[in-house]
Every structure is written in C-alpha cells, then in structure tokens.
ZAMARGU-4260 file (C-alpha; in steps of 0.2 Angstrom, whole numbers, plus 5000, padded with zeros to 4 digits):
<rodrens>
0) 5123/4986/5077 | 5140/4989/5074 | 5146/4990/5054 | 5155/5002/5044 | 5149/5019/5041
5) 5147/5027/5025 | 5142/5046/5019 | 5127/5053/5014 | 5119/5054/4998 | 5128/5071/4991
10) 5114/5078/4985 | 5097/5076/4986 | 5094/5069/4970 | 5104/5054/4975 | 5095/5052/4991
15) 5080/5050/4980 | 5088/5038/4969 | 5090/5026/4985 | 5075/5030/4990 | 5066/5024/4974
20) 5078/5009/4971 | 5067/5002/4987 | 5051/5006/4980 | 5041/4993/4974 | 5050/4976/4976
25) 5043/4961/4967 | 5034/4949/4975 | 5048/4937/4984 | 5060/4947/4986 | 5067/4953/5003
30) 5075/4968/5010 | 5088/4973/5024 | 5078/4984/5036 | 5095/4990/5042 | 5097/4996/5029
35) 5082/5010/5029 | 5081/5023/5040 | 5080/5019/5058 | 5082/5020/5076 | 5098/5015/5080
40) 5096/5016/5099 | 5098/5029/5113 | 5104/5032/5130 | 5094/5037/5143 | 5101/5049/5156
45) 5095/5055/5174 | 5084/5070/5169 | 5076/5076/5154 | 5086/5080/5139 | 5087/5097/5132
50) 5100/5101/5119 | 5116/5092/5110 | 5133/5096/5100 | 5142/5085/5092 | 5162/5083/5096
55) 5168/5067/5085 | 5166/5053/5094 | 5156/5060/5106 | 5139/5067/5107 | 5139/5082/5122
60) 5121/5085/5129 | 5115/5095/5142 | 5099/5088/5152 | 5090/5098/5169 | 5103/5090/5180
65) 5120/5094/5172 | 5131/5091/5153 | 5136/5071/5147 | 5147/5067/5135 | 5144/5051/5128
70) 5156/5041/5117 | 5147/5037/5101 | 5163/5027/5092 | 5150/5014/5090 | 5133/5022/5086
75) 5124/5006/5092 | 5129/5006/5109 | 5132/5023/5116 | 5141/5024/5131 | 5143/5040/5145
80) 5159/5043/5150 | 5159/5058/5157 | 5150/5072/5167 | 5147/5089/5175 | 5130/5094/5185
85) 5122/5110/5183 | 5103/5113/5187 | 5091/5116/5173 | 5103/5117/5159 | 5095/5123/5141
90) 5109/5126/5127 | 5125/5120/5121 | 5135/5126/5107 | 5155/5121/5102 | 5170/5130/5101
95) 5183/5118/5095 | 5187/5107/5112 | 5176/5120/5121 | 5157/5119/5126 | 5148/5133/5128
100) 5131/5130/5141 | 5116/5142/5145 | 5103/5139/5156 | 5086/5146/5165 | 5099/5151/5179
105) 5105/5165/5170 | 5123/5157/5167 | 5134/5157/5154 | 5149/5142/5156 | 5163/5139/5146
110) 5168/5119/5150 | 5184/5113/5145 | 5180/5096/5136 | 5200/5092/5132 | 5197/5075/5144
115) 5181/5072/5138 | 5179/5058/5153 | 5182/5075/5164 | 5174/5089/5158 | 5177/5105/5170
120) 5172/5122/5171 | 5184/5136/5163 | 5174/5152/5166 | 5156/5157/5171 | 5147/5173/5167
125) 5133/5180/5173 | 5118/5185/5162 | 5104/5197/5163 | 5092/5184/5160 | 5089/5164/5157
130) 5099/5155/5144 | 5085/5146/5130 | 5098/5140/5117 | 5115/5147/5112 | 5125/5148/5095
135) 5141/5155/5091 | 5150/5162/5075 | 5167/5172/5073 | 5169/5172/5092 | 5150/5179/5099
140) 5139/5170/5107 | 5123/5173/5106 | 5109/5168/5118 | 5090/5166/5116 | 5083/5174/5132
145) 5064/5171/5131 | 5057/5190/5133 | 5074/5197/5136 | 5078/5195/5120 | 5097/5190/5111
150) 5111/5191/5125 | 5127/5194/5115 | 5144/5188/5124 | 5160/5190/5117 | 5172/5175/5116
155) 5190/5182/5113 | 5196/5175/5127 | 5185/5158/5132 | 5192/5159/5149 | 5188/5180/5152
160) 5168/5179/5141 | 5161/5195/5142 | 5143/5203/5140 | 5143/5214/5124 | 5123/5220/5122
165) 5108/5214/5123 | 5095/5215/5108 | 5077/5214/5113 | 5063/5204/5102 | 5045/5206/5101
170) 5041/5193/5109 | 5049/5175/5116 | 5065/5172/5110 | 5066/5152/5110 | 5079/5148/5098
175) 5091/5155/5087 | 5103/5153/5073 | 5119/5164/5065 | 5125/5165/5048 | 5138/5179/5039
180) 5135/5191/5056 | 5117/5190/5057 | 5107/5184/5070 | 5088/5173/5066 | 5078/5171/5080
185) 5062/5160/5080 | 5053/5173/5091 | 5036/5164/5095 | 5027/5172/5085 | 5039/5176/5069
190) 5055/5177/5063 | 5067/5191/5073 | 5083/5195/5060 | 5098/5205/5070 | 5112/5212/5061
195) 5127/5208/5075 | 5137/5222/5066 | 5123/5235/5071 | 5119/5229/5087 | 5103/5245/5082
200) 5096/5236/5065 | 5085/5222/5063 | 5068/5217/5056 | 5052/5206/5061 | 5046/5191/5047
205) 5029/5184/5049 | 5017/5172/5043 | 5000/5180/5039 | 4994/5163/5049 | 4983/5165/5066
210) 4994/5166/5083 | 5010/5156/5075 | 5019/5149/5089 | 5038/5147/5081 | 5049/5131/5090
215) 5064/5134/5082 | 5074/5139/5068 | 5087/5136/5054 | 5097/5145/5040 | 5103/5137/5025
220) 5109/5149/5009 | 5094/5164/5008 | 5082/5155/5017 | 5076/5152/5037 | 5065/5138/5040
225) 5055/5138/5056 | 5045/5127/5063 | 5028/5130/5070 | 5019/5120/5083 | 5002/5121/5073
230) 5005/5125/5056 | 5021/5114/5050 | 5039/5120/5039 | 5038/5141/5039 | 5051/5147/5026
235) 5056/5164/5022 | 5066/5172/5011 | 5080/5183/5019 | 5092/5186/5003 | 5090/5201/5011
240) 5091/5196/5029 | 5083/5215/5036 | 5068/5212/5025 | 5064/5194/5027 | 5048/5189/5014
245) 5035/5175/5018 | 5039/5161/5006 | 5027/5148/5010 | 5025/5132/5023 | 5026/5113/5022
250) 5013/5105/5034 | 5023/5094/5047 | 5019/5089/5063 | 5033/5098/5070 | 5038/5096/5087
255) 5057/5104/5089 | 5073/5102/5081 | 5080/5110/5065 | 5097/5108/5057 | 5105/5106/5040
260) 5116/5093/5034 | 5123/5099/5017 | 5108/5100/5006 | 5095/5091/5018 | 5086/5100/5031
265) 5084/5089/5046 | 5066/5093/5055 | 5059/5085/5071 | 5043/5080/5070 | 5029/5071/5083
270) 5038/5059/5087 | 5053/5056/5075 | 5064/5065/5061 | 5060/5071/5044 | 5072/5071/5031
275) 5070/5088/5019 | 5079/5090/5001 | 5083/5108/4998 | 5084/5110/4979 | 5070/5121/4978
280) 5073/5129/4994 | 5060/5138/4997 | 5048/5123/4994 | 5058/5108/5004 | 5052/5090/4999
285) 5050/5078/5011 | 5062/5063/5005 | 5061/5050/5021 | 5055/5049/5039 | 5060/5039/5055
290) 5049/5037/5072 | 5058/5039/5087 | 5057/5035/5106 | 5048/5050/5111 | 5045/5069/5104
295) 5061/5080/5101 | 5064/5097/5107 | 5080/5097/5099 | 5093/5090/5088 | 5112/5088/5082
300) 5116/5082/5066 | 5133/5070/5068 | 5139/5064/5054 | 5128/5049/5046 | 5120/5048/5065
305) 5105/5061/5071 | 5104/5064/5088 | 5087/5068/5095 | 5084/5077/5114 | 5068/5066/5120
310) 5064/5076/5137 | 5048/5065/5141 | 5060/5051/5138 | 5075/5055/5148 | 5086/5051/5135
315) 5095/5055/5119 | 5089/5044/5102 | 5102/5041/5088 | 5095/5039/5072 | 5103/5034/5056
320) 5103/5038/5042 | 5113/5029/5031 | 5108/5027/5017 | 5094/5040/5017 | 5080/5027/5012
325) 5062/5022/5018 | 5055/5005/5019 | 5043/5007/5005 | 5027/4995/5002 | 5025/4983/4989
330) 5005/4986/4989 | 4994/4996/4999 | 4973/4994/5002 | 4961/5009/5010 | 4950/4999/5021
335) 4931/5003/5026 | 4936/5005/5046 | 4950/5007/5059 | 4957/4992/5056 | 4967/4983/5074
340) 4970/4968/5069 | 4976/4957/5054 | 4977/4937/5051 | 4983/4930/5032 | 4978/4914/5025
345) 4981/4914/5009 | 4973/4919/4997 | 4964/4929/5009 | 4968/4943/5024 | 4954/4944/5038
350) 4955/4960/5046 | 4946/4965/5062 | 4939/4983/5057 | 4930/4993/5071 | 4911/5001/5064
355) 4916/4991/5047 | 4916/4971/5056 | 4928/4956/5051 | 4936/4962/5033 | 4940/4950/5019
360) 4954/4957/5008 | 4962/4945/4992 | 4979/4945/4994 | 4983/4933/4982 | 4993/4949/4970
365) 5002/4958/4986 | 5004/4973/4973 | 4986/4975/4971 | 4975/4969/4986 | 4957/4969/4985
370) 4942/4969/4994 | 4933/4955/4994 | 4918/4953/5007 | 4915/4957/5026 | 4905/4950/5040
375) 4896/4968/5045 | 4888/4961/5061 | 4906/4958/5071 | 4906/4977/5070 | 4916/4975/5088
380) 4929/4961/5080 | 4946/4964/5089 | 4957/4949/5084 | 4955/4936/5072 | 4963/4918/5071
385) 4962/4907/5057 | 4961/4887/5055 | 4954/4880/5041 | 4937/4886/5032 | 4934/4894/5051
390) 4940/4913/5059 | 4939/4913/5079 | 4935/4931/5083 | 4939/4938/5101 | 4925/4952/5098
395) 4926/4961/5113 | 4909/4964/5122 | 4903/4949/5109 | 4914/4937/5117 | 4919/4925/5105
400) 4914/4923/5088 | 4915/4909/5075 | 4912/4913/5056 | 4913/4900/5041 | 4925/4908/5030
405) 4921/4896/5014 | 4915/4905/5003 | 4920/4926/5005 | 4904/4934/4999 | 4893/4921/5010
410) 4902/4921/5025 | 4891/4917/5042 | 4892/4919/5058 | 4891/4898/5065 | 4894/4898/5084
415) 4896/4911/5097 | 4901/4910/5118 | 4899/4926/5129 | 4914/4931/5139 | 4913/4940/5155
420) 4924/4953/5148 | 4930/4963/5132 | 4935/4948/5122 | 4954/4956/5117 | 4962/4942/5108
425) 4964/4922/5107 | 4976/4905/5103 | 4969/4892/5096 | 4976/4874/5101 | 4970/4856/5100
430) 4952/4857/5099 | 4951/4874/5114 | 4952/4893/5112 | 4961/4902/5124 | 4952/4918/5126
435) 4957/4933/5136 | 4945/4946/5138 | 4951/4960/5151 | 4946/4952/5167 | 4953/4934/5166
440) 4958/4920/5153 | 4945/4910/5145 | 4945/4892/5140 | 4931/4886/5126 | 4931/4867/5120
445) 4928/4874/5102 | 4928/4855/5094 | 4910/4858/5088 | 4911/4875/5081 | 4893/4878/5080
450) 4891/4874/5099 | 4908/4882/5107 | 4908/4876/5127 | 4915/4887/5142 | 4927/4875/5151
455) 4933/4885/5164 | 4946/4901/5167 | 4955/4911/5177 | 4954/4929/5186 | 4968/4941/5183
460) 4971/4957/5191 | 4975/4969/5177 | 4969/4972/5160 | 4973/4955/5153 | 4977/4958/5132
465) 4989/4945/5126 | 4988/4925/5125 | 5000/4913/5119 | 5001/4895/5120 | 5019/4889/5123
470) 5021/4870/5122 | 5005/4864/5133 | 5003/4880/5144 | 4995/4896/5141 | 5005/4913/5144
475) 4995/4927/5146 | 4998/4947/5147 | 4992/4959/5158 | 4996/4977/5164 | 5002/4969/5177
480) 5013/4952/5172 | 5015/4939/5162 | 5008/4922/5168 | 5013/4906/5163 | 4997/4896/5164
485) 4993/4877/5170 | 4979/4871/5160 | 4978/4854/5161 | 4963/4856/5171 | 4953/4868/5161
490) 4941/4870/5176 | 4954/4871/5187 | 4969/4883/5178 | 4984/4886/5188 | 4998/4899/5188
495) 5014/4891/5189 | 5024/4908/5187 | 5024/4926/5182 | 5033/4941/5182 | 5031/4960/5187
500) 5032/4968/5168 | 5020/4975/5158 | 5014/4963/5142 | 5001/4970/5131 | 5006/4957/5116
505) 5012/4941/5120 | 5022/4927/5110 | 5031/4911/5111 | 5045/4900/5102 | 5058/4888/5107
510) 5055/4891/5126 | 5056/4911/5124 | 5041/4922/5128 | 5041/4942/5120 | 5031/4951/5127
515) 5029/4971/5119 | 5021/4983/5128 | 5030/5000/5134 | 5045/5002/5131 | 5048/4987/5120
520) 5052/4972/5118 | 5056/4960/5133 | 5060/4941/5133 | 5059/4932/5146 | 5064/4910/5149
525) 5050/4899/5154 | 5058/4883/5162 | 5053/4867/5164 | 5045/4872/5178 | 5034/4886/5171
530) 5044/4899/5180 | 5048/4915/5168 | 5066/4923/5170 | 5069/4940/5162 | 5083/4939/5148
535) 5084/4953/5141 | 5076/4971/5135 | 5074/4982/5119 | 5069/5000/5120 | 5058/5003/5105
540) 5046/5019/5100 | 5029/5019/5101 | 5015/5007/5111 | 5017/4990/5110 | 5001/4981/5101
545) 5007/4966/5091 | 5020/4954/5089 | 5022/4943/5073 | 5038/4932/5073 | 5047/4928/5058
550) 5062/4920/5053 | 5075/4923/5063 | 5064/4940/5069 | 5051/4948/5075 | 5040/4962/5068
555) 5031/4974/5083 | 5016/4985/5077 | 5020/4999/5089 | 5006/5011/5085 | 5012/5028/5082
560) 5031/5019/5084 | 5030/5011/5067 | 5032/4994/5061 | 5050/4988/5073 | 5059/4974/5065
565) 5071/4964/5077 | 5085/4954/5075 | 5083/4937/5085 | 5096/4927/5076 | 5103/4928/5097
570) 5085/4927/5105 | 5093/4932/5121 | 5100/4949/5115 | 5087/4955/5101 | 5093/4970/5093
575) 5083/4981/5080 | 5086/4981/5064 | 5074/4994/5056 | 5058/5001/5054 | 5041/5007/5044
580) 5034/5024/5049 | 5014/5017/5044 | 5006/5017/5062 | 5004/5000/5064 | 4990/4993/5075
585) 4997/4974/5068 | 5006/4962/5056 | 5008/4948/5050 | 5017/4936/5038 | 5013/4924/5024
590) 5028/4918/5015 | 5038/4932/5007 | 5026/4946/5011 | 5024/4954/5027 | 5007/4964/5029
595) 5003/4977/5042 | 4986/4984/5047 | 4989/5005/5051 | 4972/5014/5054 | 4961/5013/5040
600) 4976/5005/5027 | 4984/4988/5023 | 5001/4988/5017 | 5011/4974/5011 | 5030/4975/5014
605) 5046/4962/5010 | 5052/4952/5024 | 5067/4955/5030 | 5081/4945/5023 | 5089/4931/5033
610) 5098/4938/5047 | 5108/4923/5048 | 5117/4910/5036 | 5107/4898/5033 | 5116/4879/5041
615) 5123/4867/5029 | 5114/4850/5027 | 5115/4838/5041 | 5106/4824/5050 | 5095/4830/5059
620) 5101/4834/5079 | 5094/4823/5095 | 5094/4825/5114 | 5109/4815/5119 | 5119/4813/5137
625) 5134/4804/5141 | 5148/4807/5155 | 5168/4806/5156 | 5173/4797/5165 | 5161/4783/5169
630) 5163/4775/5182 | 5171/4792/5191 | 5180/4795/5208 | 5172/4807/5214 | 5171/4822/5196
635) 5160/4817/5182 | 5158/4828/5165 | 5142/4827/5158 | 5139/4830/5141 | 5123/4836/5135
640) 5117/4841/5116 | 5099/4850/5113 | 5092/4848/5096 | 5084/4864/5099 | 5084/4880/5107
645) 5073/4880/5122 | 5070/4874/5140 | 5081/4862/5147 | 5085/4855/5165 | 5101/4842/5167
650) 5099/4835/5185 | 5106/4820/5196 | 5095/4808/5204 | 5095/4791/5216 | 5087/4775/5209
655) 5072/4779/5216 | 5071/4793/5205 | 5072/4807/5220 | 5082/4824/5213 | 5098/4826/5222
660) 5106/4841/5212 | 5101/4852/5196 | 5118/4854/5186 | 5111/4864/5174 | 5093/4875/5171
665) 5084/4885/5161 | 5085/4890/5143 | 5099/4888/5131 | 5101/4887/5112 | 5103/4869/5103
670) 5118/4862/5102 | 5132/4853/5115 | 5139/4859/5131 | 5144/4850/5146 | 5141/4851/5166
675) 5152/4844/5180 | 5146/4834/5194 | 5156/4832/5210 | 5149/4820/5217 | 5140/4829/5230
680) 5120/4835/5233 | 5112/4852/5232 | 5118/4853/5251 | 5136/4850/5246 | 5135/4834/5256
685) 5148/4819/5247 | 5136/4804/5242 | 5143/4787/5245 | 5147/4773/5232 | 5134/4768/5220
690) 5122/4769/5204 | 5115/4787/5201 | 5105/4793/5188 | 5110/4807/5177 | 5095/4815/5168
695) 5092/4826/5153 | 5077/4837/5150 | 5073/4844/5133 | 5062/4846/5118 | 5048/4838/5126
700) 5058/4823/5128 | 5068/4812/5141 | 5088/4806/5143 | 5095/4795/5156 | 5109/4786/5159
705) 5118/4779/5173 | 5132/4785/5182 | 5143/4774/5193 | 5151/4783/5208 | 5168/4775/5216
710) 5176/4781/5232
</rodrens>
C-alpha cells in the first residue's frame, strides 16, 4: 500500500495518546486497520536472512548465500535490485555508502554500495575467527566472534582494514553493540562490557537467573537491554559501563532483534515486533505489538518501517509502524474452553469450545458480552452454523449435530448423522448440509432436523477441512487442493475441477474462491465450467484457520498470525491492510462489530471502514450484448456489460446451438467491455455467410442475439 509517510510519535507519551485514542470505540463505528500497526509486506530471498542496515531508500541484508540491496522507495512493494554472493554471511553494519559484512568464514568485506544495483568488493581481511555480527563507531569495527571473543579492525582506511586486538569474553559472544568507546556484548550467558580505549579493561553483568542464554543486545543512555531466550527484556544499568548492576526483566517472548528508535526500544519477539517506551528506562513499557511472517533473528529500524531477518522464512518482513497504534477491542469475554470456532446471530454468538461444548455468549452490548448457556454434551463441537432457531454442528468424531437454539438455557440436542470422519466444518444450503469430515465431503438432506439423512459423498485424498457452497456447487479444501464439486447428484458427486494448493479454509463470492492455509491468502476463478484458475497470492503470518468476508474484505484468523484484514476492493489483487495480535482461531461479523474467538477469549472489534467509495444511486445494472456492426463483413465488436463481478463466458455459436469459438472466459468484475469476432472458428477457419449466434454468460443468466455475417 503506497501513501505518504509520516514520523513517529516523538515521545512515548504521544505514542500512548494514539494508542488510546483507538481504545474503546463505540459501538458502530469503524476503523482504518491501516492505520495500526502492521505487516506491510516482505521479500523473500534465496537463502535464509540473517542480518540488515538501512541505506535510505534501501534496505542491505546479508542471507547464507550473499548481501541484497532492496529499494524500499515504496515500502509496500520492495523490490531487489542488486547483489553480491558470499557463503554463510552473518553481520552487516554501514559506513556512509560503505557496508561492512562478517561471516562464519572468518571474513571481514568492505563493499562499495555507491551503485547500489552493483554492489562490489572494496577490501577483504582475514580474521582469527567467524564473524557473528559487527558494529562500528568512530572508525572500529568490532566483531562478535562466538568464543573468540570481540575482533577489533581499524577502519581509517576502508580500503586497507586492519586487525587491531582481539578481546576474549566468557563465554559466546553472539551480538554486540558500541556507544561512547565501549563495547556491550550479549555473551550467552551475561552482559560482557569492553572499554575500546583499554583494549585490558572490561567487566561481566549477570542476571542471578538459572543458565541465561542472552540473544542479543542494545544500548540506549545508561542502560543495556538484552534479550534472553527463556526469561524476556534483561536490563542493566551501566552509568558506569565497567560495573554494570542488574536492574530487572520484562517477560517477552524474545526471539532476536534489538534496536532503538529515539525513545522506543524495538524487540523482536516469537514471532513479531514489540514496541517499548523508554521513559523509565530501566522498566521499558510495552506500548504496541505486530505479528510477523516467521521469528526474527534480527532487526533494523528504517525510518517509520521495521525490517525483521525471518531465516525460517527466507525472507525480510517490513513492518510499520506509523502511527505506533494497536487495534484495540471494543469488548472482550474469558470463555470456559479452547474456543476454534465462532458464529453470530444476534443477539447471540455460538462458540464451538473444546472439553466446554457449543457456548452461548449474549452479544447484544458488544462492550460487555456475556455468558449465556452451553450445550455441554458437544464437548467435540468444531464448527457451527446458524439458520434460524437451529445450530448445525460439524463435531468431529460426533459427526453432525443439530441443537434447537430457542431458548439459551434449554437448549437440546434434536437430530444427529455419523460421519465416517472428524466432522471439521459444514455449508448449509437449500434444505442439505455439506459436511467435510477429513476423509471426504458429506451431503445430509437436513430438511427434517430431527431426522438428518446421508445422501451420499465423495472421497478426498488429503485432510479435507474447508467447505463452501458457490452458486449450486460445493468447493472443498484439502491439504492437497481445492475441488470444485458437482452435486447435482448428491449420490453421485462429481469433481469438475481443482487445483494443486493447500486450502485449510475455504470461501466464496462473486465467482472468486479464497482459500487460506500457509502462506496466505490465495484466490482462485471458478468458470462456468467449474474449472479453478489461480489469480493471485498474499503472504500472510501465522496458519491459515478462518476466513470471514466482509465488505469489501476479508478477516483471516491465522492463529498465532493474528487477526489479518485484507483489502478486496480489487478481488484479483488483495492487499493487507492491517492486523490484531489476539491468536485468532476464527471470526466473524454481524453488522458493525467484528468478533474473533482466540484460545479461551472472545473479543469484539470495529470493522474496517469502507475500502472503497461507496457508488452513487443508479438503476440497477443487467447482463446485456449487442454487436457493431450488424450485419459485419467479416469484424464484429461485441459488447458485453456484467451486472456483477463473477464468471462469465462470451461465445459464438451456429443455429443449432454448436459452440464455434469462446471470445471471452473466465472471471471479470461488472461492468462493460467488449470482444472482437472475426469471423472465423476456434480453428481459425473463415465461416461462410449466415446467421450466428452470439451468447452471453453471466450472473446465472442467459443473452443472445443474432449476428449476421456477409462476404
């Protein structure tokens, strides 16, 4: 998403200020998601990402098989333009147009980054051991060196670098920082402080804690902040940096990464960034949190854009942080069981709570939601879908359970059908319930609730998870594919397509299917035909669960992603527009209010505001075709306009109804366009002199009209 860029909050206190200015919306109101902290994007690369630096407009970062420098003038879409292999890279650190790089080959390279597109090597120096991470200050670099130590190299002369000492450390020297001629070293197991004056003095800080296991480290004013893989945020106080004190810890899941940014310390966490205000430094406040693609080892902070190294993802995440505020919840509810599933019908939410069953919740004030009955026996309830005074439960090894919802503290259990499998979820359409329970889809004649029938299904090969129905077929997900079902026959089902991508959750509108699994969001056209075509893609965090569609949106429950909120104002390029940290198993929406299910809470948040203007008042649109000319010799222009988006197919036939050519095929949004017909078959044969029929496609509907051809 490209828009203009501006600072960060000053202080602290004024990120607060935005971050309570979101707190608590009243009921029908919305929000901008892209306006909280988010995921902007990222950009994968061919090896896993170690380290970055931040040269304005680019981002340099190392990864095992050589430096990148990406062009982040739009932070949305990063783009590589340049490159230089190396093997197993670790550290980089800037010098003005100069990038310093350390690795566990025990090399230390000056690159010139002057032409950015081609970055080249300006002087290489051996070192006595591998390179972990480097920094530099008033011309020395300094290099964690695992056991080894600190390497220091003197920089006077970029192009001539040479080894001035090298200061050993208790223990592994991972990561280091430098400020006012001291060195800080996160040394495993406590903070190593080197006076670079007195290459002889320095002093060990530790925690009192049981086998600390220090990641990395950072400096701001009198205090170091490292972060520990088991016990969070480790601060000390080194006013006087050769007798650093203990000050105390913030628990954090840490994971790697540290940097300031003016009075905010920036710490990764597992997985994702949290945001720290430093005005009592030795006790940091958390004051926002993004989840990212993958866990951080590292992290750069670039102007209003964070830039998190994601080895197990391969790639570098950006995140922004402009302004510096969360997407806080309107209302929140603790809930008697994991809860993986949630459907609203007002007044009521029905959540499907593993050991606590099918949860009745009052969400009538979305401020203050309350409990209001369960049905205890559907301890293995899974999904739930509401129509009318009835829930349908996919209950996964009790197959499919219906309960009269009428009155909430006398619910009943009314009707039940075994499944072969782990009923997973269902679709409820015109009297049937589409039920996919791991091994296969199921299809239930559910028109007598009390006595729901087993019509028929269909074997899948992989874990079948998502249904949708999608105007008269069914579309299911699997770990394999997504199938595009024929159920006319519900004895008899038939697959009239599918592809080769992962859909765990499955949904449809306007001849689209979204499918969200790992790594995202994927949409694929479904024609006429039932054939599914991949459109497009959208890396997201986290592990695709849940997809509720909104206006103009969609909202992903990702798990430990986070709640993911999507622009689809252009279905066919969805781009994200924000995001909730809450581990979110599902969502769903009723009017103004958006309520996710995360573990053992319910929150209710806004909806996102419309993405798009809204269109003024017209008559409402119809499928229409005409041609110019008409009679034609032998060019035709055929204009077409869809009332909606969807699948379409424009096609040419004889009287006798036998297709001859298909002008145009596929999905497309509503709206006119034209197509041109020559006069020829889909051989490219000329057709003679005659009557053909030009038909139109769409909508669930039929246009023709004839066409006169003269030669």
């Amino acid at each position: 998403m490209s828009r203009s860029r501006k600072p960060w909050p000053a202080t602290p206190a004024a990120a607060l200020g935005l971050l309570l200015a979101l707190a608590g919306p009243a009921r029908g109101d919305c929000i901008d998601y892209a306006e909280t902290l988010h995921r902007l994007g990222g950009v994968g690369l061919p090896a896993p990402v170690r380290d970055a630096a931040w040269l304005p407009p680019y981002a340099v970062t190392v990864h095992d098989a050589g430096l990148a420098v990406i062009d982040l003038a739009d932070p949305g879409t990063p783009v590589q333009i340049g490159a230089l292999p190396r093997d197993m890279p670790r550290g980089i650190a800037l010098i003005g147009s100069l990038a310093v790089v350390v690795g566990l080959d025990s090399l230390l390279q000056v690159v010139d980054l002057t032409l950015p597109a081609t970055p080249a090597v300006l002087a290489t120096l051996p070192l006595p051991g591998p390179g972990l991470d480097v920094e530099i200050e008033d011309g020395l670099a300094c290099v964690a060196s695992d056991t080894l130590g600190v390497i220091v190299v003197d920089l006077g002369d970029p192009a001539a670098p040479a080894l001035l000492a090298t200061l050993p450390t208790p223990y592994h020297a991972r990561d280091l920082a430098l400020q006012d001629g001291y060195a800080y070293v996160a040394d495993t197991h406590g903070l190593v402080v080197l006076d670079l004056g007195d290459f002889g003095a320095s002093a060990t800080g530790i925690t009192g804690r049981p086998d600390p296991y220090m990641l990395c480290v950072a400096v701001h004013g009198d205090y170091a902040y490292l972060l520990d893989e088991t016990f969070g945020l480790q601060v000390f106080d080194v006013s006087r940096p050769l007798d650093p004190v203990y000050a105390g810890a913030v628990s954090t899941s840490g994971s790697g990464g540290l940097a300031v940014q003016g009075d905010l310390l920036l710490a990764g966490s597992g997985p994702g960034l949290e945001f720290y205000a430093l005005d009592t430094p030795a006790a940091p406040t958390c004051v926002g949190r993004v989840n990212s693609a993958g866990v951080s080892v590292d992290l750069c902070a670039a102007g209003p854009v964070v830039l998190l190294a994601l080895p197990d993802q391969h790639s570098l995440d950006l995140i922004d942080a402009d302004p510096l505020v969360e997407a806080s919840p309107i209302g929140t509810l603790t809930l008697p069981g994991w809860c993986v599933h949630v459907a609203v019908s007002p007044p009521r939410a029905y959540l499907s709570c593993r050991w606590a069953g099918l949860v009745l919740v009052d969400v009538s004030r979305p401020e203050k939601p309350l409990l209001a009955g369960a049905v205890p026996a559907l301890g293995h309830a899974h999904q739930t879908a509401i129509e009318g005074n009835l829930a349908y439960v996919a209950a996964e090894d009790d197959g499919l359970q219906i309960v009269d919802i009428t009155e909430p503290d006398a619910t009943i259990v009314i009707g039940s059908a075994p499944t072969p499998g782990s009923a997973q979820s269902l679709a409820l359409d015109g009297g049937r319930a589409y039920v996919v329970d791991g091994d296969g889809l199921r299809i239930l004649d559910v028109s007598a609730p009390a006595a729901p029938l087993l019509l028929g299904g269909l074997e899948v090969d992989g874990y079948a998870t998502g249904v949708a129905v999608a105007d008269g077929r069914v579309l299911v997900g699997t770990g394999n594919a997504l199938l595009v079902v024929d159920v006319d026959d519900p004895a008899a089902p038939i697959v009239l397509g599918q592809t080769s991508a992962w859909a765990r959750a499955v949904a449809w509108r306007d001849g689209l299917a979204y499918t969200s699994s790992s790594p995202g969001l994927q949409v694929f056209a479904v024609d006429l035909d039932g054939a599914p075509a991949f459109v497009d893609s959208l890396p997201l965090p986290g592990y695709g669960n849940h997809i509720a569609l909104g206006d103009g949106c969609a909202y992903l429950s990702n798990h430990s992603g986070g709640l993911q909120v999507v622009d689809l104002a252009d279905p066919t390029h969805p781009r994200l527009l924000g995001s909730s940290t809450a581990y979110a198993s599902a969502a769903d929406i009723e009017a103004d209010i958006l309520w996710v299910a995360a573990v053992n809470r319910l929150y209710s948040y806004p909806i996102q505001c419309e993405v798009t203007a809204a269109p003024e008042a017209t008559s409402p649109p119809r499928l229409s075709l005409w041609a110019q000319p008409n009679p034609c010799n032998p060019t035709a222009t055929l204009g077409y306009r869809l009332p909606t988006p969807g699948p379409m197919r424009l096609s040419v036939h004889d009287v006798r109804g036998r297709r001859l050519r298909t002008l145009a095929e596929g999905w497309q949004p509503g709206g006119e366009r034209t197509a041109t017909w020559d006069g020829r078959d889909a051989r490219g044969r000329a057709l003679p002199s005659g009557v053909y029929l030009a038909r139109l496609e769409a909508a669930g509907r039929v246009e023709s009209l004839r066409v006169v051809l003269l030669r």
